[in-house]
C-alpha positions in Angstrom: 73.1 -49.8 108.6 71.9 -46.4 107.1 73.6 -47.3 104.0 71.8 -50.7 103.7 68.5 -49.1 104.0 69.2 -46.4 101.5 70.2 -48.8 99.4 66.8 -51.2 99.8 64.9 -48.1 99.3 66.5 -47.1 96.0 66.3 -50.9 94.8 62.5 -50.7 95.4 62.1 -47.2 93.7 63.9 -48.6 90.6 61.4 -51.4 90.5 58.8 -50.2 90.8 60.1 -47.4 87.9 60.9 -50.0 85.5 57.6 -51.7 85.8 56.2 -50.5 83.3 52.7 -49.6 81.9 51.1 -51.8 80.8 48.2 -51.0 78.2 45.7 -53.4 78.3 45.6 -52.9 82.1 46.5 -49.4 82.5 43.9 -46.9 83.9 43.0 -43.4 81.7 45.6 -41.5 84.1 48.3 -44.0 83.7 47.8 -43.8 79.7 48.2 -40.3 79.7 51.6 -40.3 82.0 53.1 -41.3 78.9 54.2 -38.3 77.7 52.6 -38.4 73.8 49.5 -39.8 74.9 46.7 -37.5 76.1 42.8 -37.9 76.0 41.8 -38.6 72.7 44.5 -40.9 72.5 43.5 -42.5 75.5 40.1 -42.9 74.3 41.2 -44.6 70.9 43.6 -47.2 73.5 40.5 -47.7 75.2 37.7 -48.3 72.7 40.5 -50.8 70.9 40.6 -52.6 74.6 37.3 -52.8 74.9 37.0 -54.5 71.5 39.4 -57.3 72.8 42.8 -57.6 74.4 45.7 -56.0 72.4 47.6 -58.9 72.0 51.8 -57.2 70.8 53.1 -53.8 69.6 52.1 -55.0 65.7 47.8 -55.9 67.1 48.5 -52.0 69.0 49.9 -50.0 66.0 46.8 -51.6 63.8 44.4 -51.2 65.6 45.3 -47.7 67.3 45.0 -44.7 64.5 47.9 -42.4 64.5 50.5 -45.1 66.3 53.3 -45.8 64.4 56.6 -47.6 65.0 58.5 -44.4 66.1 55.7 -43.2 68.3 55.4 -46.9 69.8 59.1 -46.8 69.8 58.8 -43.3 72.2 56.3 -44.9 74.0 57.7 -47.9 75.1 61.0 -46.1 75.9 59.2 -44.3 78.6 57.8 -47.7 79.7 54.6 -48.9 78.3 54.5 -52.7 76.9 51.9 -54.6 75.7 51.2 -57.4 76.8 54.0 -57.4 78.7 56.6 -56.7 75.9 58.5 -53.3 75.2 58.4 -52.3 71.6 60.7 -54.2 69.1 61.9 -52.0 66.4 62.2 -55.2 64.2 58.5 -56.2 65.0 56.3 -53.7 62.0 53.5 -54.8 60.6 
């Protein structure tokens, strides 16, 4: 029995791990719990979203100065998408 609820409890912990970040609904606080992303960062994320929804990682590395495909790459590894998606090295603008 003990073992089943461990086991329930780690299942949950890795979803809700692997959920991801998502950045046209993430909050300032979840932006900059990805570790390359701080305020000003944040800011530039948010001024984009405010302009209209980012619609995949090419839209995001456009319109976000200083994001690049091995910086979207790092990002995405620690679990932000866009739009739902995780970074696709073969996807560059």
């Amino acid at each position: 029995m003990l073992k089943n609820i461990l086991l329930a409890a780690c299942v949950f912990a890795s979803s809700l791990a692997w959920g991801g970040t998502d950045v046209n609904q993430a909050s300032v606080a979840e932006l900059d719990s990805i570790r390359g992303i701080g305020p000003a960062l944040s800011r530039k994320i948010l001024a984009e979203r405010e302009q209209g929804k980012l619609k995949d990682w090419v839209d995001f590395m456009a319109r976000v100065p200083g994001v690049k495909a091995k910086t979207a790459e790092k990002f995405s590894a620690q679990g932000l998408t866009v739009d739902g998606s995780a970074f696709n090295a073969t996807a560059k603008p």
